[in-house]
N, C-alpha and C positions, 0 to 999 in steps of 0.2 A: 514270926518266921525269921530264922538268922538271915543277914545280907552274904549273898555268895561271896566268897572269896576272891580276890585277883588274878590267881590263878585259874578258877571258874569263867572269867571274862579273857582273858590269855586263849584259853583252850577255843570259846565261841569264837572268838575274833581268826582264828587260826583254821578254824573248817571252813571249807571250802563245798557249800552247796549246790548240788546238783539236783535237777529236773532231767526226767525221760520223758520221749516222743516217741512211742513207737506202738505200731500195729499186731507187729508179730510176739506175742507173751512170754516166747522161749528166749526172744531177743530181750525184750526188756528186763524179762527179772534176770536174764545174764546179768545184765549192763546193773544193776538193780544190785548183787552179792559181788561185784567186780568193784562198785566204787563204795558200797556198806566197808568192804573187806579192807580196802586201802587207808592208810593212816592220815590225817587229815582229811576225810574225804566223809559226805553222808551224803543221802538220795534222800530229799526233802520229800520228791512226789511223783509219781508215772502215770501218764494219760496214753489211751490207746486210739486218738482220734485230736483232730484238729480243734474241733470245735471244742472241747474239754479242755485241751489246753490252753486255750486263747484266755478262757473264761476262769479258770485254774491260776495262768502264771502272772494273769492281773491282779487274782486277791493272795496270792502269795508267791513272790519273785526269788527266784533262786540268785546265785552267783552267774552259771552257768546251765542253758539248758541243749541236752542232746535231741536233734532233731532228725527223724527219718525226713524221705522227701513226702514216698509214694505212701499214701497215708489213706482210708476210708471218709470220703465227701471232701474237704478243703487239703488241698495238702502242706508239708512242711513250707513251704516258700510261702505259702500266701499266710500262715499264721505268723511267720517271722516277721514278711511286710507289716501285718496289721499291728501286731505288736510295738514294731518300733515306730509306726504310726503315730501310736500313744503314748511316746515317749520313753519306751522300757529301757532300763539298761543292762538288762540282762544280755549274757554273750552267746550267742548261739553256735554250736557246733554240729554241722551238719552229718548225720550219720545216717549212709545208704550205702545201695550197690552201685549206681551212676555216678560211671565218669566220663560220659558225653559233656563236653564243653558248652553246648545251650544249657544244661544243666547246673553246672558249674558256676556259669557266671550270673542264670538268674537267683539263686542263692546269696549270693555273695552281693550283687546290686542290692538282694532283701535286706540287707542287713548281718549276714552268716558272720562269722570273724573266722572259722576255721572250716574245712572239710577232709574226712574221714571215710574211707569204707569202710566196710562192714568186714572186712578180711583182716583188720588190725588184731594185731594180737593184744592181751588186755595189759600190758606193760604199757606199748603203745599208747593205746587210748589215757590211761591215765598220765602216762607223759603230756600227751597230749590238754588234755583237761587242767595240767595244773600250767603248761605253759600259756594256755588261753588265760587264765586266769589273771595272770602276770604282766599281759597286754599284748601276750604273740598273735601269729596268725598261722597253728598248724594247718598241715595239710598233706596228704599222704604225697609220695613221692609223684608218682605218675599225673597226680592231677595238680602239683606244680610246676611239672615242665610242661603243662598244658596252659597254664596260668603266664609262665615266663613268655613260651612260643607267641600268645597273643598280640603280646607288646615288641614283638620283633618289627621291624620296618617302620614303624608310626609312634610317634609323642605325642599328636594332636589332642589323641584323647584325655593327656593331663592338665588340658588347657581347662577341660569341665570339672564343674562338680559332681560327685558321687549321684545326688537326685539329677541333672541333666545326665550321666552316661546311662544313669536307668533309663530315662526317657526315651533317648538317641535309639537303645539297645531294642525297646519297646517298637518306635517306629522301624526302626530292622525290619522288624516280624509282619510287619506291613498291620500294626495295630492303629485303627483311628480315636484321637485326640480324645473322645468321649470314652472309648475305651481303653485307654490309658490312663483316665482322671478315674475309672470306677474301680482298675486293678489296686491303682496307688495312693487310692482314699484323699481324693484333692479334687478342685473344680476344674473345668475347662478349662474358666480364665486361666488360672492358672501353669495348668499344662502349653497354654500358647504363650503365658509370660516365659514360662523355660526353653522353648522352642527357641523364642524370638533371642533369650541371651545365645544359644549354641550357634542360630547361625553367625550372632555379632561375633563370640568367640573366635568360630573358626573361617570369618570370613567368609562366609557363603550367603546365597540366596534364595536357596532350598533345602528339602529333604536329602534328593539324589546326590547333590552337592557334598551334603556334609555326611554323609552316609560312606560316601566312597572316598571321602577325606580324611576319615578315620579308620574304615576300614580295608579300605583299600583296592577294592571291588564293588563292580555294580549288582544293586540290588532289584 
């Protein structure tokens, strides 16, 4: 068999691999001839459930994978956690109809690097997808003056890291420590080792403390 050409490793090197996430079949194979049809661009694989995917973008990792949230048994957030649990580095861009801001940021705590609705026109999305790819962080317009607004009045929270703001965000919800170690696939210890740096961080001596230290209200 002849060795491909350079131009053959040129072109591979140049596509830009995509995975679908999604429930609805008219959504996916949309999203499916929208990124076939664009130039550098092919849909390696589409799953119609979480649990397919998880077990999918382990034995074959795209560039980029489009994610619904609201999804049949696990949903989009909890396959993204688990994912980057195991180290993926694949980039997720979350693709739904929610733009509630619990939404929003439990995403993006998972791991997401971009979010989209579903009202993107396919210019859009593809914009979208190769700017992710690039190292951005889209995000439809509404739900980043949702993203900006948050961080109005308070810094504190950049004093944490990413796994401590998940945490912090986690104990919000008025979630206990054993169930915050089994959302985020980690042990207790551990969940009480991060605790214990956030309160160092921010100076406090509690929950309610650092709760209302970053967000600026009582919980």
């Amino acid at each position: 068999m002849a060795t491909p050409g350079i131009w053959y490793y040129l072109y591979q090197m140049e596509t830009i691999l995509v995975s679908i996430v999604e429930d609805i079949s008219e959504i996916r194979e949309g999203l499916r001839f929208i990124i076939n049809q664009s130039e550098g661009f092919k849909c390696l694989s589409a799953y119609s459930n979480a649990e397919d995917a998880y077990t999918g973008l382990l034995q074959q990792a795209p560039h980029i994978a489009i994610m619904d949230i609201a999804l049949p048994g696990a949903t989009g957030v909890d396959c993204i956690r688990r994912l980057k649990a195991r180290g993926s580095a694949i980039r997720f861009l979350v693709f739904t109809i929610y733009e509630d801001s619990e939404q929003v940021f439990d995403a993006l705590a998972a791991g997401a690097s971009g979010y989209l609705l579903k009202n993107a026109s396919p210019a859009k999305i593809i914009e979208s997808l190769r700017e992710l790819h690039e190292g951005g962080a889209p995000m439809s317009t509404s739900i980043a003056r949702k993203v900006v607004a948050s961080f109005h009045g308070t810094d504190e929270r950049d004093k944490l890291s990413i796994r401590e703001q998940e945490i912090l965000q986690l104990l919000a919800k008025g979630f206990l420590y054993k169930e915050i170690a089994d959302k985020l696939y980690i042990s207790t210890g551990t969940v009480r080792q991060h605790i214990h740096h956030i309160y160092e961080k921010l100076h406090v001596q509690n929950r309610t403390e650092a709760l209302n230290k970053v967000y600026g209200r009582k919980r």
